[in-house]
C-alpha positions, 0 to 999 in steps of 0.5 A, spaced: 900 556 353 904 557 360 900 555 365 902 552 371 899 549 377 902 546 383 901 544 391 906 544 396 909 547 402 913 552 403 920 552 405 921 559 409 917 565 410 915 569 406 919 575 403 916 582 402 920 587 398 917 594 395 920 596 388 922 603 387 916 605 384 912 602 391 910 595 387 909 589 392 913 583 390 912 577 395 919 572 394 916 564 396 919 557 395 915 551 395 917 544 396 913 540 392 912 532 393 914 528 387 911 522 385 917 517 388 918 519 395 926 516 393 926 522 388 925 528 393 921 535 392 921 539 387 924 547 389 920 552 386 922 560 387 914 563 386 914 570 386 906 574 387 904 582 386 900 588 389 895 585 393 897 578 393 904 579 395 901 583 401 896 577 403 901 572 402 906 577 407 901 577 411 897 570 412 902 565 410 909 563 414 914 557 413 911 549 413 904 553 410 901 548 404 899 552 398 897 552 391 899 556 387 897 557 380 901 562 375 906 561 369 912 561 369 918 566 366 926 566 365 930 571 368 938 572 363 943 576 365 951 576 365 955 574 370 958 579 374 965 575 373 964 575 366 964 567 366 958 566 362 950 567 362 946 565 368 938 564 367 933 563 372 927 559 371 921 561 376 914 562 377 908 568 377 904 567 382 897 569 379 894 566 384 895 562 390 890 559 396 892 558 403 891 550 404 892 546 409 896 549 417 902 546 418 902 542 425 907 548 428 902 552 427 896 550 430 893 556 433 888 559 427 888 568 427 881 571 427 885 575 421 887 569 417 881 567 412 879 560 411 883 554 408 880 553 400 881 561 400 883 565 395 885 571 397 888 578 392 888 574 386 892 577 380 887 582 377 882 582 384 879 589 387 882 591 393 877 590 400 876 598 399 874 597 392 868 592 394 861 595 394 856 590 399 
């Protein structure tokens, strides 16, 4: 089983790129507590896509607490100076909530959706698709 689950906040504002082939992938960092404050966070990259990459883009900004729930998967590749392989471990964000503000970002939009919220989860219709 690969699954992950983990609350944190994030250390930067999201990062929107667009595939070549027009795929929407949302780059975050999570800073997650452990369980000494002595010990530090923990620093993981999170990736989203499509629909959740866009609403994460959208709604979420540096300091921002969220859960995220995905699997994780490695990236291999050669160095580009041949010294050796190089990997990176880091997580899919199958689906990820919007938590709890950060102070600095008091003021609530009329577009955010709710804290507790999932929005655009892996799989998800669009809004569009929605019958009501």
């Amino acid at each position: 089983m690969n699954q992950v689950n983990l609350i944190g906040r994030l250390t930067r504002d999201p990062e929107l790129v667009e595939t070549k082939g027009g795929t929407a992938i949302c780059n975050l960092r999570v800073a997650v507590d452990r369980r000494s404050r002595e010990d530090g966070a923990l620093f993981v990259d999170v990736k989203a896509f499509e629909g959740q990459a866009r609403a994460c883009a959208d709604h979420l900004s540096k300091g921002r607490q969220v859960a995220v729930t995905g699997r994780l998967e490695l990236d291999e590749w050669e160095a580009k100076d041949g010294s050796g392989k190089r990997s990176r471990l880091y997580l899919i964000g199958e689906r990820v909530e919007f938590l709890a503000r950060s102070a600095r970002n008091g003021d609530q939009s009329e577009q955010e959706p709710p804290p507790h919220q999932p929005v655009g989860a892996a799989g998800d219709a669009g809004e569009e698709d929605i019958a009501f």
